[in-house]
C-alpha positions in Angstrom: 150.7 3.7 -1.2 147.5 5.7 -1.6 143.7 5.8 -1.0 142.1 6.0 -4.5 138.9 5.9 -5.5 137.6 3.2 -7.5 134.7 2.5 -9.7 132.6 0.0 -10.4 130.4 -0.4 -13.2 127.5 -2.8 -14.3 127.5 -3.3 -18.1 125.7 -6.2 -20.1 127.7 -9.0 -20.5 128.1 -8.9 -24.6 130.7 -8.4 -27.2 131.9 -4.4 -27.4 130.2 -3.3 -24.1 134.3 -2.6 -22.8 134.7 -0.9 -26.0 132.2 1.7 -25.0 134.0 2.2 -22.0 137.5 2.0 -23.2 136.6 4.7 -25.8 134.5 7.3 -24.0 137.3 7.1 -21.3 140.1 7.7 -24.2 138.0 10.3 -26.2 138.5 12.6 -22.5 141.9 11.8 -21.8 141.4 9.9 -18.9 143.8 7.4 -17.7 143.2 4.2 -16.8 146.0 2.8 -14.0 144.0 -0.8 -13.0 141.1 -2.7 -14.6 139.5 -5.8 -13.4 136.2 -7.5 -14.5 134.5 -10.3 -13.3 131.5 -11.7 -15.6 127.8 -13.3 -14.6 125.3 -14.7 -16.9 123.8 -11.3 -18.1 125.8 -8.6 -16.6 130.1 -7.9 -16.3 131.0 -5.8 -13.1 134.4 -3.8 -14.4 136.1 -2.2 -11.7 138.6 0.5 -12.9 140.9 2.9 -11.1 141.5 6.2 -13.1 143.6 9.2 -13.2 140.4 11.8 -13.0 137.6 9.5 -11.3 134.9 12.6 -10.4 134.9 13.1 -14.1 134.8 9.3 -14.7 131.9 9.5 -12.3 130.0 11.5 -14.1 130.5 10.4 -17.7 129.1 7.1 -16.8 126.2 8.7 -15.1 125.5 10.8 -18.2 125.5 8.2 -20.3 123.3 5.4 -18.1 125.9 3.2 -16.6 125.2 2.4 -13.3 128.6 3.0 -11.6 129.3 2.4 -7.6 132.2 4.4 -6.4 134.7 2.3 -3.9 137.8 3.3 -1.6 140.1 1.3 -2.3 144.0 1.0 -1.7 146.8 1.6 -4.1 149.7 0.1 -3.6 152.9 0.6 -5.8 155.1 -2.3 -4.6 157.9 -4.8 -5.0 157.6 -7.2 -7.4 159.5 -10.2 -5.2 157.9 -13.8 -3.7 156.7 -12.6 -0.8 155.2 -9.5 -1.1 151.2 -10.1 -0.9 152.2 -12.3 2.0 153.4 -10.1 3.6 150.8 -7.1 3.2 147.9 -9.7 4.2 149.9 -11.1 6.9 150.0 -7.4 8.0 146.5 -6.7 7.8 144.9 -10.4 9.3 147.1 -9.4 12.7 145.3 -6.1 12.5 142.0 -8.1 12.0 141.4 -6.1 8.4 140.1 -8.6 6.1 141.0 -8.2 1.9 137.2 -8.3 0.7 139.6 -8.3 -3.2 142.5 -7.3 -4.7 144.0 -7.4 -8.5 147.6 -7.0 -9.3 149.8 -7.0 -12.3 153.5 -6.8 -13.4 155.4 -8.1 -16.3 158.1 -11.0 -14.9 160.6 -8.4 -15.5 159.6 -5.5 -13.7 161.0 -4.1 -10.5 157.5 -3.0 -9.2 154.4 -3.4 -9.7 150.5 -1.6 -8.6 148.3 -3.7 -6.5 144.7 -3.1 -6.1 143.6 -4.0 -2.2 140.0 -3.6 -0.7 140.2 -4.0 2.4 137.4 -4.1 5.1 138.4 -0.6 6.4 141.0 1.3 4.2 141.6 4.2 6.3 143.1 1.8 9.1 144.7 -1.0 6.5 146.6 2.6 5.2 147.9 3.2 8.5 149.2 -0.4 9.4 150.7 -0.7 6.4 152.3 2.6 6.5 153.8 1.9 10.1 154.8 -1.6 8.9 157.0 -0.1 6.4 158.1 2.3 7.9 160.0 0.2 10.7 
């Protein structure tokens, strides 16, 4: 479980616009670990967690994208029933709301990487950290 740095970015909602992205992103070896977009009439907000996200930062802003930069948490975990329950059952005693998350795994994996932004990530590190440690 880690503090990473997130970005979002506002692209117009049309055909290839994730293309652009995917591509530029590619073309300077930049990995992408988590990807999640959410779509409006006119605009898509993609938020994307990346293996270099300074450099990220500042392809986008050479190219024109406007691109907010997040804290979020990253959280490698089981991949049992249970498992979100138990991290936002862990946070709501701790009064930290989950403002989002995003998650996937294949049915057959062991683990899988869970996206969390929660209202204050420095202290939703720490209780979770002393949670399982215990």
């Amino acid at each position: 479980m880690e503090i990473a740095t997130q970005l979002a970015l506002f692209l117009a909602n049309r055909p290839g616009a994730l293309i652009d992205v995917c591509d530029l992103l590619a073309k300077e070896k930049i990995n992408i670990y988590a990807i999640s977009t959410s779509d409006t009439i006119d605009h898509s907000v993609v938020r994307i967690v990346v293996n270099q996200p300074r450099k990220a930062l500042d392809l986008f802003e050479e190219y024109g994208t406007l691109v907010v930069e997040n804290e979020v948490l990253m959280i490698d975990g089981s991949n049992r029933p249970g498992s979100l329950a138990s991290i936002a059952n862990t946070l709501a005693k701790n009064n930290i709301n989950i403002e989002y998350a995003y998650c996937a795994t294949s049915p057959g994996a062991k683990k899988g990487l869970l996206i969390l932004r929660p209202s204050n990530v420095t202290k939703a590190l720490k209780v979770l950290n002393t949670k399982s440690s215990k």
